[in-house]
N, C-alpha and C positions, 0 to 999 in steps of 0.2 A: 611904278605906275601899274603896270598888269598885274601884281601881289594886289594890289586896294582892289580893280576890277573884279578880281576873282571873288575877292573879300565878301564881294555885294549882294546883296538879295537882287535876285533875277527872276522877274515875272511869268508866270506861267499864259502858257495859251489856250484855244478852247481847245485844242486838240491834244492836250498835252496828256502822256500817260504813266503809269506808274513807275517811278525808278527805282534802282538794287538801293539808294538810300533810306528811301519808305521800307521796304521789301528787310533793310536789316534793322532798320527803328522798330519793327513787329515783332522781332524774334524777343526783345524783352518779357513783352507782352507776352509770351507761349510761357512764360517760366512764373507769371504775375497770375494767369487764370488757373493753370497750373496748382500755385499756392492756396488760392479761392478755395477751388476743390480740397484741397488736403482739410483747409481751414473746419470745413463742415464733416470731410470725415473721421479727424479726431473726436469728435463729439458730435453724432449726427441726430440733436433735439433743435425743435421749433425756434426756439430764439437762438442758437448758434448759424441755425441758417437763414432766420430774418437778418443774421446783424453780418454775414457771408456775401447776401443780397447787396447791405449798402454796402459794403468794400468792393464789391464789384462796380456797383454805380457810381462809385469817385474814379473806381480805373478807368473805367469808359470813358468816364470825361477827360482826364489825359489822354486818352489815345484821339477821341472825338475832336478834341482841340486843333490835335499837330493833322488829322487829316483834312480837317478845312483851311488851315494855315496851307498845308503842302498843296492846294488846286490851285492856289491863287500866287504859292511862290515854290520856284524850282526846288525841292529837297536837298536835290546835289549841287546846288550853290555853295559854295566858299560858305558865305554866315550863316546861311539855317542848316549846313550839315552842322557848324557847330554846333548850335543851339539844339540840335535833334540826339548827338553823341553827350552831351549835358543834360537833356532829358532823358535817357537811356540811363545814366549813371543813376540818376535819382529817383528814376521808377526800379531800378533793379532794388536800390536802397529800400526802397516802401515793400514792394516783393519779398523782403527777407523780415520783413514786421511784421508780415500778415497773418504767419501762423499765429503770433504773440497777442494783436490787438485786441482782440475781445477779451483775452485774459492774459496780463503780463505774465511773463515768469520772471522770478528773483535771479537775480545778479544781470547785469551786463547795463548796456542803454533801456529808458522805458520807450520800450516797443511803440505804444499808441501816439507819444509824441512824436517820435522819431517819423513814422507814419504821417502825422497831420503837416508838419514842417515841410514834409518832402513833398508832399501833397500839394500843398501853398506855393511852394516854390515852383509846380510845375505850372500852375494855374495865370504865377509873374510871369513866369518865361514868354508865355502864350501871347499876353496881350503886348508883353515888351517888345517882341519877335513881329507880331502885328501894325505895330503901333510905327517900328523904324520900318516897316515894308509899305508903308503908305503917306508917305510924306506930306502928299498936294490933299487926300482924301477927309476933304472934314465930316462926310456922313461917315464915315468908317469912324476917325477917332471919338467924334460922338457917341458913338454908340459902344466904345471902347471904356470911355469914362463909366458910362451908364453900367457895362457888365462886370468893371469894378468894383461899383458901389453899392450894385444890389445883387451881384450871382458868385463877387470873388469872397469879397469883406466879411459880409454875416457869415456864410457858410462857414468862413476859417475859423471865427471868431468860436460857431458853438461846436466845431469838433475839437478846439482846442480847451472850450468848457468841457467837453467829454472825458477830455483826459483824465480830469480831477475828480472822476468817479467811476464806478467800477460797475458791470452788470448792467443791472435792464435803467439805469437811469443816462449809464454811457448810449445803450443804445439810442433811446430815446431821442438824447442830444442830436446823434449823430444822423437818427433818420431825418430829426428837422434839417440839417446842413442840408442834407440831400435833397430835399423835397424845395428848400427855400434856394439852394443853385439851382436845381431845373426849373424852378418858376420863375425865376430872376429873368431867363432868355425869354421866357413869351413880354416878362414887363418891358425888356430893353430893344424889342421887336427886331426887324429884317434888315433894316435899316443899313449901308452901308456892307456887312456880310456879302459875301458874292457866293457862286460856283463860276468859274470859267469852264471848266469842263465835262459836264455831264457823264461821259467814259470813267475820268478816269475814277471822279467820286462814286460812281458806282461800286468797280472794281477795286476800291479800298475798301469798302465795309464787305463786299464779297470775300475779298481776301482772309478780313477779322470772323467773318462766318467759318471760314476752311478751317482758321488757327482752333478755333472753340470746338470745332467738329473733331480736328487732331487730338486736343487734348483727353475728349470722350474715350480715343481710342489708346493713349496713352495711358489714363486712368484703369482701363483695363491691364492692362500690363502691371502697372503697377499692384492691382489688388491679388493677383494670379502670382506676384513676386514670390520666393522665397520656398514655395511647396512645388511638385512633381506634375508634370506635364501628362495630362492624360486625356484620353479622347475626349471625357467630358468637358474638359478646358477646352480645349479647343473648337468642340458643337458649340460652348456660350459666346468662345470668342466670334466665331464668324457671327454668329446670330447679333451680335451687338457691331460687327462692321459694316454689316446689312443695315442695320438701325441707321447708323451714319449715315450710308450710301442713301438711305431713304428722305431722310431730313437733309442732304444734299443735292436731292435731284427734287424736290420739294422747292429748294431755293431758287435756284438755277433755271430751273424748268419750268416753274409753276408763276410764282408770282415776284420773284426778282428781275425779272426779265423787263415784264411788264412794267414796273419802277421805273427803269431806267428807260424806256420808251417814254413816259410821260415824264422825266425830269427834265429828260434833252428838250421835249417838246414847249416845253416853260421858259420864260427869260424875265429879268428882272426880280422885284420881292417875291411874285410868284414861286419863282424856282426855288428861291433864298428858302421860302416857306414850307415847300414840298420838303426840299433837300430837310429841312429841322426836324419835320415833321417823321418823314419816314426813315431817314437815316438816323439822325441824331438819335430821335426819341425811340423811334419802333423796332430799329434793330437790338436795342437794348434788350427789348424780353426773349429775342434770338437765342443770343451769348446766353443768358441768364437762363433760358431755358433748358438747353445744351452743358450747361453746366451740372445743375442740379440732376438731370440723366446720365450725365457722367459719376456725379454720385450713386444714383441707383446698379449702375452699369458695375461699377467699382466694386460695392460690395455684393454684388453678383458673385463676379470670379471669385473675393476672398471667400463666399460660403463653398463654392462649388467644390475650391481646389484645395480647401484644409477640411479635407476628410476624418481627419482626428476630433474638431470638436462640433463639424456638420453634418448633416445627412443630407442626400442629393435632395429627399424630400422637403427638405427647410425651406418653409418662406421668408420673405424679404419681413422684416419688423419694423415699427414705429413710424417716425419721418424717412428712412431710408425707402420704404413702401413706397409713400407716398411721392416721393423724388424720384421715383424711374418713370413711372407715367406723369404725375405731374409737370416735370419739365417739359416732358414732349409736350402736355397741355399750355405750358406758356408758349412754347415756340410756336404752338398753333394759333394761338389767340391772339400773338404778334403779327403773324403768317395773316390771320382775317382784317387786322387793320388795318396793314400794310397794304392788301387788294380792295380794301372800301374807299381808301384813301387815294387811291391809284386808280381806278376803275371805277368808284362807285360803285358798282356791282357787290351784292350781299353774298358773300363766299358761305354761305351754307355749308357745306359738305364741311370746310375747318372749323369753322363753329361749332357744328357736333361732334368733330374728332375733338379739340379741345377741351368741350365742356363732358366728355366721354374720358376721357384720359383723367383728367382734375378732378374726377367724382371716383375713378379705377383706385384709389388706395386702399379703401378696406378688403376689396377682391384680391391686390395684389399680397394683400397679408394672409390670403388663404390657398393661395397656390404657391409652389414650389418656384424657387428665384428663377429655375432657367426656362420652366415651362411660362412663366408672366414672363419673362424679357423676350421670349420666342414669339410668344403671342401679340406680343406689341412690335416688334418687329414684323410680322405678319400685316399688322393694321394700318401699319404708318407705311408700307411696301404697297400695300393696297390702295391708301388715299394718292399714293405720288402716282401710281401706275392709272389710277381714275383722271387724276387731272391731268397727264399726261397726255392720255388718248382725246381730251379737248380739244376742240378746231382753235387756231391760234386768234386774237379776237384782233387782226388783220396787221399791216403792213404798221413799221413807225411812220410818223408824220416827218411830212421832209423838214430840216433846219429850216430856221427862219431866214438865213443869208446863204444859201445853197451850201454851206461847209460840208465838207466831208467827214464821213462817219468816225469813230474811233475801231482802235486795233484790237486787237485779241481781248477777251474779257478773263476775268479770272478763272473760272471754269474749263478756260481754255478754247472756247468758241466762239468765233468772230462777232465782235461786237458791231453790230447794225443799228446802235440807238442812235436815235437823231442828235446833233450835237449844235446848241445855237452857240453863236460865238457870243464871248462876255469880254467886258473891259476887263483886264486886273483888277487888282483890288487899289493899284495906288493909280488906273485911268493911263500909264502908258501903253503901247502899241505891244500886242501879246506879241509877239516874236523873238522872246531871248534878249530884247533890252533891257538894262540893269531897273530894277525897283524904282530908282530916283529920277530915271531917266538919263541918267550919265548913257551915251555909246560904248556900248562892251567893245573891248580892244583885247579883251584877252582868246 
């Protein structure tokens, strides 16, 4: 009897915060963006990183998936840690395709299917895992049928038409999957979807912010691998953990904050809508911005530190140019709709860093790699230290039911966003009672 209890999906509360279950279901994910990266600097031309772009935007949606699932049911529950150590197997599986997809190599499994299969299968898990955590909720499984039939089904259908062509007609395909999954959520509307907890959904995509920021920093490493350590590796390194530190205290400090003051502050489709809007959708050009900087950043170090066939004086070339500032320009351009969206307020200042950095690649191609990665270090150091010294644009609003705040933020600093209490998603009493309502005995 206490083995089935344990078994059960266990509802989450509004106050509920991130567990070491989410916390190791992430670590895949460092090894999946990881791979991204590589993906683009094997060959770093326009269409290898358009078609890098959508392999990023199906991961997301995995990961995006299990964090809205996780607010509304305990992770470390008996059946969704299953279900989360079974998605883990099969995103690691897609992760080891990634280098291959855009262009198989001979011998083994073919890469791109292997990828869409596993793909598919994490997409079933989702709503399968959804579907048993809300037994009594008919808006929820309505709107479940709904993001089968129009956000799960076509998508799988034309990445799996992708497979059976190779190049810009695979991409093609594959951009529609992408374009016609993310439009499928605005057909299938709010409906049903919940957040219970405002905290903690914060603090998941902050979290997927740090791992994307790591791997920036990891990509360094990696491109400095193999040749001799010298002062100049080391002036580029720090200048690009500065870069991090800047596009970290950006998030944190500037305009994430403020997010999750107005997500707590919402209840109902409201929130369901924010939450889509700026988590789902907005943080998406974050990661993807920080990625594509992790490629500039990348082959930074390998010009710097292979002296044999660079000179300190070497600029950055081609798309690689353009992906050290550019990215930072997406992350900015995410950064101004995330605070229009949040505030209303026209964030100017990232506007023009954005549309400043995304116009910076043929400059970057005429400077020296470490003097353009210094220099933009310098500027994005500068915007964060600008809106830092901003008066705070006041207190959060209190919860709608007097609830109390949530606990540490990912950042590490006490989180003060308003937290309005929400049903579950299957309508029992948030407190740790099983999904179906059975009394936890375990």
């Amino acid at each position: 009897m206490a083995g089935r209890e344990r078994a059960r999906m266990i509802a989450a509360g509004d106050d509920h915060k991130v567990t070491p279950a989410e916390l190791f279901f992430d670590l895949v994910f460092v090894y999946a963006i990881t791979q991204v990266t590589a993906l683009m600097a094997a060959e770093p031309t326009p269409v290898r990183v358009v078609g890098a772009m959508a392999v990023l935007a199906l991961l997301w949606w995995c990961w995006s998936s299990f964090a809205w699932l996780g607010n509304v049911v305990r992770a470390d529950s008996g059946a969704l840690f299953a279900v989360l150590v079974t998605v883990m197997t099969v995103v690691f599986v897609v992760s080891l395709a990634v280098p291959e997809v855009l262009a198989d190599a001979p011998g083994g499994l073919p890469a791109p299917l292997v990828f869409v299969v596993c793909y598919s299968l994490v997409r079933v898990l989702h709503l399968v895992s959804y579907w048993v955590s809300s037994p009594g909720d008919t808006a929820l499984r309505a709107t479940l049928r709904r993001t089968a039939l129009l956000s799960v089904a076509p998508p799988s259908v034309l990445l799996l038409a992708g497979c059976a062509y190779e190049g810009t007609p695979r991409l093609v395909l594959w951009l529609s999957a992408v374009a016609v999954d993310y439009g499928g959520i605005y057909v299938t509307g709010s409906s049903g979807w919940r957040v219970n907890s405002p905290g903690h959904f914060a603090e998941r995509h902050g979290l997927i912010v740090i791992i994307a920021l790591g791997e920036s920093i990891v990509a360094m490493g990696v491109g400095m691998a193999g040749f001799p350590l010298t002062a100049t590796v080391v002036g580029a390194c720090a200048a690009g953990l500065l870069l991090a530190a800047a596009l970290w205290a950006l998030y944190f400090r500037c305009f994430g904050e403020p997010a999750e003051h107005r997500l707590g502050a919402l209840d109902g489709d409201e929130r369901t809508r924010f939450a889509r809007d700026v988590y789902t959708f907005l943080h998406l050009p974050l990661v993807a911005g920080v990625v594509l900087t992790a490629l500039g950043m990348k082959k930074v170090l390998t010009q710097i530190a292979d002296t044999g066939h660079h000179g300190l004086g070497e600029p950055l070339h081609g798309t690689v140019a353009w992906a050290l500032t550019g990215g930072v320009g997406v992350f900015l351009l995410g950064a101004s709709a995330i605070t229009l969206r949040s505030s209303g307020r026209r964030p100017t200042a990232l506007l023009v860093g954005a549309v400043c950095c995304l116009a910076a690649g043929p400059l970057v191609a005429l400077l020296p790699a470490l003097l353009a990665l210094a220099l933009l270090t310098a500027g994005v150091t500068g915007l964060a230290a600008a809106h830092g010294r901003r008066p705070a644009a006041g207190p959060a609003p209190e919860p709608a039911d007097g609830a109390p705040t949530g606990g540490p933020r990912a950042d590490g600093t006490p989180a003060d966003a308003a937290q309005a209490t929400a049903t579950p998603a299957d309508g029992t009493p948030a407190d740790g009672t099983p999904a179906d309502g059975t009394p936890a005995t375990a």
